[in-house]
C-alpha positions in Angstrom: 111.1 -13.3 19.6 110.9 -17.3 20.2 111.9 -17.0 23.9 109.1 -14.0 24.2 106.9 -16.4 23.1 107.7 -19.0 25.5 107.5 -16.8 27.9 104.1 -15.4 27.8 103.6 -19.2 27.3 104.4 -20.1 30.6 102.9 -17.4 32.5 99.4 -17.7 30.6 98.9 -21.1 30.6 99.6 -21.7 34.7 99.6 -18.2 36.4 98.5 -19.9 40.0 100.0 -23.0 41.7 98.8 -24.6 45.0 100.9 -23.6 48.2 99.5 -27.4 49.2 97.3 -30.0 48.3 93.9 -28.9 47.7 91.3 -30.4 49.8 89.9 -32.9 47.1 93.6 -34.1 46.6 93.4 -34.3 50.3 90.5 -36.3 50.4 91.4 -38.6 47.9 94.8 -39.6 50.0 93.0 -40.7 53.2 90.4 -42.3 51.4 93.1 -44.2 50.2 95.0 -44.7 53.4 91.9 -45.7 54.8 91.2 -48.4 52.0 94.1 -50.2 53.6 92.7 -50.3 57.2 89.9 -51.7 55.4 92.3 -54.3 53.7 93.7 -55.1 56.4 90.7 -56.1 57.9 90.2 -58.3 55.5 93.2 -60.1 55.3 93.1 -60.8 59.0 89.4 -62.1 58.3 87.9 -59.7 60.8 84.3 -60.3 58.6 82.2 -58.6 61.5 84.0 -55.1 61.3 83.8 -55.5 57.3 80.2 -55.8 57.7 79.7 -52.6 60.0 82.4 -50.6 57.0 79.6 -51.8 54.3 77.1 -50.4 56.7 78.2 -47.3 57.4 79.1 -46.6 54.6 75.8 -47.4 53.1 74.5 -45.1 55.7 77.1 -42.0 55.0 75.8 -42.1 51.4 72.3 -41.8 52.1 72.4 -39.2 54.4 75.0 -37.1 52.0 72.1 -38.1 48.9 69.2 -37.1 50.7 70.8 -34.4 52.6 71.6 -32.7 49.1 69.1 -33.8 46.9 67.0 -31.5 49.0 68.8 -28.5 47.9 68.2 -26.8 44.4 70.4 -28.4 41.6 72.0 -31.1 44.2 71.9 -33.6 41.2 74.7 -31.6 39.7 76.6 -32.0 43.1 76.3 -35.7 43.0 78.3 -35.3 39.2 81.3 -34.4 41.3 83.4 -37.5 43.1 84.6 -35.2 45.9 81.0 -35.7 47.0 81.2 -39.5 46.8 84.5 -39.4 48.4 84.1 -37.3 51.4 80.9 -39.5 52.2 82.8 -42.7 52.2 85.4 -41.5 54.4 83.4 -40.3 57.3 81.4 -43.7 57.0 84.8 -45.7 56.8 85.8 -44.0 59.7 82.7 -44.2 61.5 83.0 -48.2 61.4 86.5 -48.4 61.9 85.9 -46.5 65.3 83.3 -49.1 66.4 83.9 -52.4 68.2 83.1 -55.2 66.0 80.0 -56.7 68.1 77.7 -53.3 67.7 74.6 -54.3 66.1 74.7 -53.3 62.3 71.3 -51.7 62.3 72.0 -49.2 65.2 75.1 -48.2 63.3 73.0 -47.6 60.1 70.6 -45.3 61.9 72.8 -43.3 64.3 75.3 -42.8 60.8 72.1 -41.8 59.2 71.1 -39.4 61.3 73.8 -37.6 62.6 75.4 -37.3 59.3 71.8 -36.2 57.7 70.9 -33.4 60.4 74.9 -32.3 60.0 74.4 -31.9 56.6 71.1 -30.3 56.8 71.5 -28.0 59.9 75.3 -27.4 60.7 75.9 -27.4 56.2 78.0 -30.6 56.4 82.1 -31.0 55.5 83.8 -28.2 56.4 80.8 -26.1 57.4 80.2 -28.1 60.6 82.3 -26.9 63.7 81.3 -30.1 65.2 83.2 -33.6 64.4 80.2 -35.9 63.3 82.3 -39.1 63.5 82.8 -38.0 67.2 79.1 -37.4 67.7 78.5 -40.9 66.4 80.9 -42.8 68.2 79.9 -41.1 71.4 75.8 -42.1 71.0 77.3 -45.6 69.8 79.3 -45.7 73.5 76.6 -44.0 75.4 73.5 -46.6 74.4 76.0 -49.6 74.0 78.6 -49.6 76.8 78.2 -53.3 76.4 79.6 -53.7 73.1 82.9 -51.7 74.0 86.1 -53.4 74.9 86.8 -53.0 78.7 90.8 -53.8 79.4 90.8 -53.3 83.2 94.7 -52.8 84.9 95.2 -53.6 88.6 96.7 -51.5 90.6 99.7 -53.6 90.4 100.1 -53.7 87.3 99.7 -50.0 87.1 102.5 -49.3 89.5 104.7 -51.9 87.2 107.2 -50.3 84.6 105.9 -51.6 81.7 101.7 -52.3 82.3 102.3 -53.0 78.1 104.0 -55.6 78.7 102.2 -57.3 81.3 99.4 -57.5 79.5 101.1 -58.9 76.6 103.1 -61.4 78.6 99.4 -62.6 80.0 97.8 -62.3 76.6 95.8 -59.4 76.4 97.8 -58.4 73.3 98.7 -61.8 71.3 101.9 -62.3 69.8 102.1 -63.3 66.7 104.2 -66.3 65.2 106.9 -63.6 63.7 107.1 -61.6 66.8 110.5 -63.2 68.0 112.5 -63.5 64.7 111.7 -59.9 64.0 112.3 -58.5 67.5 115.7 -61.1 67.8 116.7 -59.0 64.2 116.0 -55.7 65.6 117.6 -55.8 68.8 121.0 -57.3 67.3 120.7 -54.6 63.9 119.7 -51.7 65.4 119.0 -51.4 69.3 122.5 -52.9 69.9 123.9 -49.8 68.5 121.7 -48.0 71.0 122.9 -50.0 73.7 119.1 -51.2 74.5 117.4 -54.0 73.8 112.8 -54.3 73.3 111.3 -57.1 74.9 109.1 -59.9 72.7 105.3 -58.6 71.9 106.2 -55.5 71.2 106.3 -55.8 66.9 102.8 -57.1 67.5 101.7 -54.8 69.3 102.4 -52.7 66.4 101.6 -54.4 63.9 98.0 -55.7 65.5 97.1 -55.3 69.0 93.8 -57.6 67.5 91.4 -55.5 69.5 87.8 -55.6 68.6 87.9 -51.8 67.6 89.7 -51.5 63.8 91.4 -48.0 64.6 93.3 -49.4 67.6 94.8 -52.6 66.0 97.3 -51.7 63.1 98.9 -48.6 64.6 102.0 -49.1 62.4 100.2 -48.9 59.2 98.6 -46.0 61.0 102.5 -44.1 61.4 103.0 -44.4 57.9 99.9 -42.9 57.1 100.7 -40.1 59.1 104.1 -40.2 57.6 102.3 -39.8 54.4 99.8 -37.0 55.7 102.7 -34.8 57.2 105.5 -35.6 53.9 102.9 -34.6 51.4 101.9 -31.3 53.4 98.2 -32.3 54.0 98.3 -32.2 57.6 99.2 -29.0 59.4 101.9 -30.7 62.0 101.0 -27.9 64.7 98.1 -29.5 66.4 98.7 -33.1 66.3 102.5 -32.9 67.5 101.4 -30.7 70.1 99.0 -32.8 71.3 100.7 -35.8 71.3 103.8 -34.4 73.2 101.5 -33.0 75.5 99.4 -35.9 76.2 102.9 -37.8 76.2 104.7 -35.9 78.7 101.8 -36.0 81.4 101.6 -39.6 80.7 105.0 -40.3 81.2 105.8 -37.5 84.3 102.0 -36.9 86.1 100.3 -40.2 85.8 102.7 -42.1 88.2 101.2 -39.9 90.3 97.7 -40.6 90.5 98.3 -44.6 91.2 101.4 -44.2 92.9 103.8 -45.8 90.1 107.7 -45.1 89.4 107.8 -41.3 89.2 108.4 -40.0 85.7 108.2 -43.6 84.3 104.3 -43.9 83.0 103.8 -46.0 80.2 103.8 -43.7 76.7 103.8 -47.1 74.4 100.3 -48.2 76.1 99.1 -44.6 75.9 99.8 -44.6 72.0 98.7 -47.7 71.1 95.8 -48.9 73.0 93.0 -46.3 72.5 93.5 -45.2 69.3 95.2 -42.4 70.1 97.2 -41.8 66.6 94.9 -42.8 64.7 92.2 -40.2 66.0 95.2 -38.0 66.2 95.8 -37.6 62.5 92.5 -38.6 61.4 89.9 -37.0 63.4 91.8 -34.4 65.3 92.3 -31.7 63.2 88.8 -32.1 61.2 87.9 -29.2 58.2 85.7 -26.9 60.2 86.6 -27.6 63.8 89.9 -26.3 64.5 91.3 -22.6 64.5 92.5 -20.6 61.8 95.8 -18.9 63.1 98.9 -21.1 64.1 98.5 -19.6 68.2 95.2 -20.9 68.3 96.0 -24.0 66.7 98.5 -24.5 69.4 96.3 -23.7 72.2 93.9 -26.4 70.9 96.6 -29.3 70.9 97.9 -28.4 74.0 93.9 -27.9 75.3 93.2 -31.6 73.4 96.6 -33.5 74.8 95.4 -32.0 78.7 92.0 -32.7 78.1 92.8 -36.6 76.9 95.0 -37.0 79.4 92.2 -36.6 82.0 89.6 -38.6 80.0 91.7 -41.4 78.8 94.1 -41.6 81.5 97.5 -43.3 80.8 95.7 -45.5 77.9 92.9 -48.4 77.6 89.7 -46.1 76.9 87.5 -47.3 74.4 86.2 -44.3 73.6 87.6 -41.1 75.4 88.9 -39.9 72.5 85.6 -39.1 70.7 84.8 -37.1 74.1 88.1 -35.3 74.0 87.4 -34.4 70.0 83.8 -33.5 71.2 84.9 -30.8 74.0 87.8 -29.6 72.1 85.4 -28.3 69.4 83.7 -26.6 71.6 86.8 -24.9 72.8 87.5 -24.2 69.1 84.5 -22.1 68.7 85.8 -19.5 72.2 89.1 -19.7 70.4 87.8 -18.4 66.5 85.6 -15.9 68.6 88.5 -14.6 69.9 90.9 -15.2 66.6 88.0 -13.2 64.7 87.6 -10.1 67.5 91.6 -9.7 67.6 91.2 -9.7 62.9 88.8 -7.3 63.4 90.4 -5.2 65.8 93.6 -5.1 63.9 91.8 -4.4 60.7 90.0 -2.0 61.8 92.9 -0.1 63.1 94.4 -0.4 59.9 91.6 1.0 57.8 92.0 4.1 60.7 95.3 5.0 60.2 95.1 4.5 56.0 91.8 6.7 56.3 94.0 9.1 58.8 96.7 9.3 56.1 94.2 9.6 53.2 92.5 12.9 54.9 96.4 14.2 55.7 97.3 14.5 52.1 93.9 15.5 51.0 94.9 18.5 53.3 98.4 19.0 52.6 
């Protein structure tokens, strides 16, 4: 009779359990993981990009306010933290995404805006098949060219092996004080084993590549976020490893090509780590709303999104050609769920055919 009762017990009292996360769970992790870009930022003093986070995120809250407080009952809404959450973190990635010298106030009204006519017209979150961080990063690049970092390579240094390491040997990419003692530890612990060795400046340029735009600099607190995303199953792995060895292998074999370097030696460590690539990749990338629903189609889009990128950001050193390659992408998106949604409704209706077929057959039997 006791273990009856505990068993009703433990069927009653938890009947459903979450396949994964659930999207505030998810929401709560990368606001998280995005707190410590913003630490880091303020442990390396960068006071300028702090200022644009507060302003943003100033700016994301009062669109998400007025954009609900306009709907019947939205003060109930704003009783929920999801709501408060999922603000901050499209206005802490707004900032992040935005060189340091872009005047505050144009970020506070182009955030506004944007956010406010998403959440107005396209329903906002995961109702938008648009990216709005995209949309605002785009206006931001198209009225302030200016205020974007411009890293020009010669051809030259193009055709080299290793453009990464040319421009951290003439200082594009500081090295930091620890650079050599880690790199000296590295190469005699682990890369001897490999029977390779990695020059000096490359730890920094992991650690901080000290650009003027927050999501490019700390890409290796970036990889552990991603670590983080993928472990704890609140990233679907389809469309940002596709895109990445898509982008990587046209990098590596095609772009030699186009300035007449090595052949199948292009420079994937520049291409990662000097336009933001993973951290648009695992943040921005596969945004609620803008990707497809079935596993083909998410496929088609990261291999769409890694061609597309490779075309608009080249082999690397684009200060904003990821925004445009999110941008297009979506658009794509929407000819792929058109198409996901006539193929589920040609198969269901096929179905409900033959069940209605089989129905009328034993009516008549």
């Amino acid at each position: 009779m006791k273990s009856k009762q505990r068993l009703y017990a433990s069927v009653f009292l938890s009947p459903f359990s979450y396949l994964r996360p659930s999207v505030r769970t998810e929401s709560y992790v990368i606001f998280g993981l995005l707190l410590l870009q913003v630490l880091m930022l303020f442990l390396t003093k960068s006071y300028s990009s702090l200022v644009l986070v507060l302003v943003a995120l100033c700016a994301a809250l009062l669109a998400e306010f007025l954009g609900n407080h306009l709907v019947e009952k939205a003060e109930k809404r704003w009783q929920n933290p999801f709501v408060w959450v999922s603000g901050m973190i499209r206005g802490i990635l707004i900032a992040l995404l935005l060189p340091a010298s872009f005047p505050p106030f144009a970020v506070f009204f182009i955030t506004f805006w944007v956010l406010y006519i998403n959440s107005r017209i396209l329903g906002g979150f995961a109702n938008s098949w648009i990216n709005p961080i995209a949309v605002v990063v785009a206006i931001c690049w198209i009225i302030g060219m200016k205020f974007f970092p411009e890293i020009s390579l010669t051809m030259t240094e193009l055709q080299s092996r290793n453009p990464a390491l040319l421009l951290i040997q003439n200082g594009t990419f500081p090295v930091e004080s620890f650079d050599v003692g880690v790199t000296s530890f590295l190469n005699k612990k682990v890369f001897s084993l490999l029977g390779v060795s990695i020059p000096d400046g490359y730890v920094s340029l992991f650690w901080d590549s000290h650009s003027s735009i927050p999501a490019f600099r700390f890409n290796l607190l970036t990889i552990l976020s991603s670590i983080v995303l993928l472990g704890m199953d609140m990233l679907n792995p389809i469309i940002p490893l596709s895109f990445i060895a898509v982008y990587l292998l046209l990098v590596r074999f095609c772009a030699p090509i186009f300035y007449g370097g090595p052949l199948f030696q292009g420079d994937v460590l520049l291409a990662l780590l000097s336009s933001g690539t993973l951290f648009c990749t695992f943040f921005l990338l596969h945004w609620h709303g803008t990707t497809p629903f079935t596993n083909r189609g998410k496929y088609f889009y990261g291999i769409f999104a890694g061609i597309l990128a490779f075309f608009i950001m080249g082999a690397g050193m684009s200060p904003a050609g990821f925004a445009f390659t999110i941008l297009i992408s979506n658009i794509v998106s929407l000819l792929i769920q058109s198409f996901e949604n006539h193929i589920s409704q040609k198969f269901t209706d096929s179905v409900l055919a033959e069940n209605v077929a089989s129905v009328r057959e034993g009516t008549n039997a």
